[in-house]
C-alpha positions as protocol buffer text, in pm:
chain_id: "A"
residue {
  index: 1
  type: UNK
  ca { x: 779 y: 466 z: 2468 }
}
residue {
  index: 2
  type: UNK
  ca { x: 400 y: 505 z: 2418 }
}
residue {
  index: 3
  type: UNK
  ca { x: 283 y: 367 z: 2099 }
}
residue {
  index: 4
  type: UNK
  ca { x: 57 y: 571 z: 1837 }
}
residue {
  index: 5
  type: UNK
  ca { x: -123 y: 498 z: 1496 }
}
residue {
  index: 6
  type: UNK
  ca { x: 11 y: 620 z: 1230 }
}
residue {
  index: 7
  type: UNK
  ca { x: -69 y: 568 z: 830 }
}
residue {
  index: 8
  type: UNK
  ca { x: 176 y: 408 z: 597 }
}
residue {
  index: 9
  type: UNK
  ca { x: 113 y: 513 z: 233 }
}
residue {
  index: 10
  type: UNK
  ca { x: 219 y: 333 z: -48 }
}
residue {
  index: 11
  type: UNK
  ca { x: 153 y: 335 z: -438 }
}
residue {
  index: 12
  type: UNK
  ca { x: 251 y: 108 z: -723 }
}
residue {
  index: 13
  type: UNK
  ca { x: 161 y: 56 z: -1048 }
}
residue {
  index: 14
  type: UNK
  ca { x: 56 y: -235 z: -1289 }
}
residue {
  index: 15
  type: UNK
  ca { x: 176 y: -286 z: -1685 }
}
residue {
  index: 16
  type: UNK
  ca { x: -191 y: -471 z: -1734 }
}
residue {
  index: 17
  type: UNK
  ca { x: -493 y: -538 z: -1563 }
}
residue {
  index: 18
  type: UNK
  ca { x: -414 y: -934 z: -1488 }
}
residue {
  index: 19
  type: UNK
  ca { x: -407 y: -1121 z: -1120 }
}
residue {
  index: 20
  type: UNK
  ca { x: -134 y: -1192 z: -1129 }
}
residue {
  index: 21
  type: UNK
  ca { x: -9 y: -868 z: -1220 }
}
residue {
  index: 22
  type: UNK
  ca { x: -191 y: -703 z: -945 }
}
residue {
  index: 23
  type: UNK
  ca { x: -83 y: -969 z: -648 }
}
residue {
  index: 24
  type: UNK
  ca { x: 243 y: -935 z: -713 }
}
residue {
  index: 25
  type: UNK
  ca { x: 295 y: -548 z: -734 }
}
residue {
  index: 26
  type: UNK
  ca { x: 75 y: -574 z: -410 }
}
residue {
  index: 27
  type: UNK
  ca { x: 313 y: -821 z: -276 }
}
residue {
  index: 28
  type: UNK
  ca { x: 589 y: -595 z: -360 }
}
residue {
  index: 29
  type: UNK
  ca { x: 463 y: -258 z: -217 }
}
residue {
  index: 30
  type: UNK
  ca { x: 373 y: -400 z: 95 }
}
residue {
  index: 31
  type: UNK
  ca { x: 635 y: -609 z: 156 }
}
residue {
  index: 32
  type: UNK
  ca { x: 859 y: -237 z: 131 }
}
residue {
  index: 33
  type: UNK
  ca { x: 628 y: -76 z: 337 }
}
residue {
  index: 34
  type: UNK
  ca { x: 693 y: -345 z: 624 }
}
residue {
  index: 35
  type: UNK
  ca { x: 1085 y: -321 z: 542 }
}
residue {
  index: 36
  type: UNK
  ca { x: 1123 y: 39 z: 511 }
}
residue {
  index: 37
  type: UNK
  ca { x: 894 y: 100 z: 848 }
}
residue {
  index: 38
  type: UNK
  ca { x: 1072 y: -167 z: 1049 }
}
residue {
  index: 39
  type: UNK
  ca { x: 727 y: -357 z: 1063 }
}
residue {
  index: 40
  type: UNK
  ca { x: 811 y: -742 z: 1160 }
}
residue {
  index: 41
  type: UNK
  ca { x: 482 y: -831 z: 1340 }
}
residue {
  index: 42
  type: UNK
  ca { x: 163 y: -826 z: 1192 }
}
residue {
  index: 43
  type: UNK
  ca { x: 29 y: -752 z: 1516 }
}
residue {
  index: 44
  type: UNK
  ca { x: 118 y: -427 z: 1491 }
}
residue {
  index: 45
  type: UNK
  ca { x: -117 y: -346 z: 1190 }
}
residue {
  index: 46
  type: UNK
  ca { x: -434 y: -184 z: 1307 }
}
residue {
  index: 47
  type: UNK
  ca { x: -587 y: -199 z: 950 }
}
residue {
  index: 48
  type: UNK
  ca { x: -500 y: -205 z: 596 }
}
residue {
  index: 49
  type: UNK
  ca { x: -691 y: 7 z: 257 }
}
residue {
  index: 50
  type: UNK
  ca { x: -643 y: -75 z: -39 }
}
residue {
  index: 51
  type: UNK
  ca { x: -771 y: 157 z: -357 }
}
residue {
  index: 52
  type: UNK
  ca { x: -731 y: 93 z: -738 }
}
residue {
  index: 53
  type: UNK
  ca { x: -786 y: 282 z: -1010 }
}
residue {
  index: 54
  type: UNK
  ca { x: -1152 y: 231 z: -1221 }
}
residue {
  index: 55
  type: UNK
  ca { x: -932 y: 41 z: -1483 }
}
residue {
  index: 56
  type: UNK
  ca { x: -832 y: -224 z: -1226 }
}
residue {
  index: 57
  type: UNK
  ca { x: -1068 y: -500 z: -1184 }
}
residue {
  index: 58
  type: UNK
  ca { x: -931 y: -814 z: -1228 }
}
residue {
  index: 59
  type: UNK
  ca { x: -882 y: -895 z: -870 }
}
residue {
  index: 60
  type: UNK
  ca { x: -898 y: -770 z: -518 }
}
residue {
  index: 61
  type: UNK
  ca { x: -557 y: -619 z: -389 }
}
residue {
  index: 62
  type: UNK
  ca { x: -594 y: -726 z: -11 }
}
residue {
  index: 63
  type: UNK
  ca { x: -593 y: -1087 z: -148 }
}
residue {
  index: 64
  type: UNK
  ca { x: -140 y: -999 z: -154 }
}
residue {
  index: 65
  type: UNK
  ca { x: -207 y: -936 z: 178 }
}
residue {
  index: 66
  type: UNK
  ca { x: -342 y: -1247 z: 294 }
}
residue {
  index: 67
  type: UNK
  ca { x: -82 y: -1452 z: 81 }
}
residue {
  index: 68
  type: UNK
  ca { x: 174 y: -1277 z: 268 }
}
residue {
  index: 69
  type: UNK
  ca { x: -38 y: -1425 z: 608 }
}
residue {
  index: 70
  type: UNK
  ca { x: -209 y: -1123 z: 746 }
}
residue {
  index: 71
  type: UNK
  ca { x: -531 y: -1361 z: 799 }
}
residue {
  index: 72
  type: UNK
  ca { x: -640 y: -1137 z: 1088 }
}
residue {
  index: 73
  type: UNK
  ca { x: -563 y: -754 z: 923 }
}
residue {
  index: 74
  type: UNK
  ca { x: -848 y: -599 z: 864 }
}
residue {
  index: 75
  type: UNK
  ca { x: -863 y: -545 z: 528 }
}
residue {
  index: 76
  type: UNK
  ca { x: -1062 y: -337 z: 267 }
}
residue {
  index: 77
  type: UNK
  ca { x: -1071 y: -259 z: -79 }
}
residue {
  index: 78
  type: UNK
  ca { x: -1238 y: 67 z: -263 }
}
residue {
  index: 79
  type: UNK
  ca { x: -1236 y: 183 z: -613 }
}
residue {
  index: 80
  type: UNK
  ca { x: -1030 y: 563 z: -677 }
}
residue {
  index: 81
  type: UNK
  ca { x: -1253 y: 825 z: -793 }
}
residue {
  index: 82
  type: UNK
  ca { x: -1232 y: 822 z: -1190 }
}
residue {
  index: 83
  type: UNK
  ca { x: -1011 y: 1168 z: -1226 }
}
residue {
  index: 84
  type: UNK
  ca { x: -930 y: 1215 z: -1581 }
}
residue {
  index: 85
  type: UNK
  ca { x: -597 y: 1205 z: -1722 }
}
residue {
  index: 86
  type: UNK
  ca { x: -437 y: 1065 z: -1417 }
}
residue {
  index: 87
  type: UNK
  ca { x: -207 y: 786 z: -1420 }
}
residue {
  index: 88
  type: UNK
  ca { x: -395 y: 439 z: -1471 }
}
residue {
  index: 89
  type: UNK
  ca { x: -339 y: 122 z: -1345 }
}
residue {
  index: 90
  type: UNK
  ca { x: -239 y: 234 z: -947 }
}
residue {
  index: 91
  type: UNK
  ca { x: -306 y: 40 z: -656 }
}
residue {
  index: 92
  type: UNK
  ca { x: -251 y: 265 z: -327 }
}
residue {
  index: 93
  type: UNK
  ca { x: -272 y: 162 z: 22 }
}
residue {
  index: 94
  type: UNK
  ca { x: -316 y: 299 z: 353 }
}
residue {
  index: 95
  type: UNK
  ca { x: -159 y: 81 z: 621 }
}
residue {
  index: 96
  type: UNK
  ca { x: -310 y: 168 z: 971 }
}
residue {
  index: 97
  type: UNK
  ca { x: -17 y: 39 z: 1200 }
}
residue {
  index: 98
  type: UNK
  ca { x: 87 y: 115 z: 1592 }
}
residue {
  index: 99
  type: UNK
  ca { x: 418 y: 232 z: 1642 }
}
residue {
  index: 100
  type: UNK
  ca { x: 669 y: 481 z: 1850 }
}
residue {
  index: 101
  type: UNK
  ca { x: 759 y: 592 z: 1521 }
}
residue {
  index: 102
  type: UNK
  ca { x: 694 y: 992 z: 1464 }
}
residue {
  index: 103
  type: UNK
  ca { x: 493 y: 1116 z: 1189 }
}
residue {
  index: 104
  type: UNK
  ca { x: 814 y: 1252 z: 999 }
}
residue {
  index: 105
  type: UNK
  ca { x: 985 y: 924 z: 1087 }
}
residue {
  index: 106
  type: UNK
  ca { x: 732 y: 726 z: 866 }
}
residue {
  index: 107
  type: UNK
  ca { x: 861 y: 601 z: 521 }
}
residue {
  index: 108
  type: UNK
  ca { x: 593 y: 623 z: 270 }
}
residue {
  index: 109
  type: UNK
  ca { x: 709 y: 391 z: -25 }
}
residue {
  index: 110
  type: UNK
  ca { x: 574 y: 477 z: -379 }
}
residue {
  index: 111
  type: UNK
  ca { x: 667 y: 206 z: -639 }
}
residue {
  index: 112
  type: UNK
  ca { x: 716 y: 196 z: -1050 }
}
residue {
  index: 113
  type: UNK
  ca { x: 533 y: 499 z: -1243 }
}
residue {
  index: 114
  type: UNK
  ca { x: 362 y: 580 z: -846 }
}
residue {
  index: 115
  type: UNK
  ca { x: 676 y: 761 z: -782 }
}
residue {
  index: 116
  type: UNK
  ca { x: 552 y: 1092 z: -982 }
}
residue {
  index: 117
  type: UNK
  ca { x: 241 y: 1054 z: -738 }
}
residue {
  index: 118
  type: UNK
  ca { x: 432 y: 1239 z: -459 }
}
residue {
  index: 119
  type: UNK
  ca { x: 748 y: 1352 z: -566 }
}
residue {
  index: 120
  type: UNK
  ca { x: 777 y: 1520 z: -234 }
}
residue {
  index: 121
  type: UNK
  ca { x: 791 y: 1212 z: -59 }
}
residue {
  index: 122
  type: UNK
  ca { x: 1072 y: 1005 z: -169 }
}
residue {
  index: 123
  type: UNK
  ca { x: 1204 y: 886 z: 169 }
}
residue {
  index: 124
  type: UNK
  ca { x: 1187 y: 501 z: 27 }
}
residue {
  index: 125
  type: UNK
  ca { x: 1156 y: 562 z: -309 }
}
């Protein structure tokens, strides 16, 4: 079956602006995103974006990534554009990954107060 790239989206959300807060609700959104997409080789990622929010700046999100070992992902990290009154404290990613998966196959995983984000997509919610 001919593989194709497809994007994985994925929110979460953080209770403060710490490292440590951040890495580890990274940790935890990607490592669903992998589960929920059937992803066991890193191989298969083309790519990886990360985004926060303009009130997260303690740390770079993609740094989860390489502690789960995706040393040779490409990785990058951007700041959201600063939308009032929408909800703070979100880091969203865009994995870039090849796969015989369909589009409507794809399990999009949004995390802690991230769920309102897309209510329409709650296929790993």
């Amino acid at each position: 079956m001919e593989r194709r790239l497809r994007g994985i989206r994925g929110a979460t959300t953080v209770a403060e602006d710490t490292p440590g807060m951040v890495l580890d609700a990274t940790r935890e959104l990607l490592a669903a995103m992998l589960e929920h997409n059937g992803i066991t080789e890193f191989d298969e990622i083309a790519s990886i974006f990360f985004t926060t929010t303009p009130d997260l700046v303690s740390t770079f999100p993609a740094e989860a990534a390489r502690e789960l070992g995706m040393d040779m992902v490409p990785l990058i990290c951007n700041s959201e554009i600063p939308v009032p009154g929408r909800l703070a404290r979100v880091v969203r990613v865009m994995m870039q990954v090849n796969t015989t998966l369909g589009q409507r196959e794809i399990r999009h995983v949004y995390l802690r107060e991230a769920a309102a984000l897309r209510p329409d997509l709650t296929s790993a919610q």
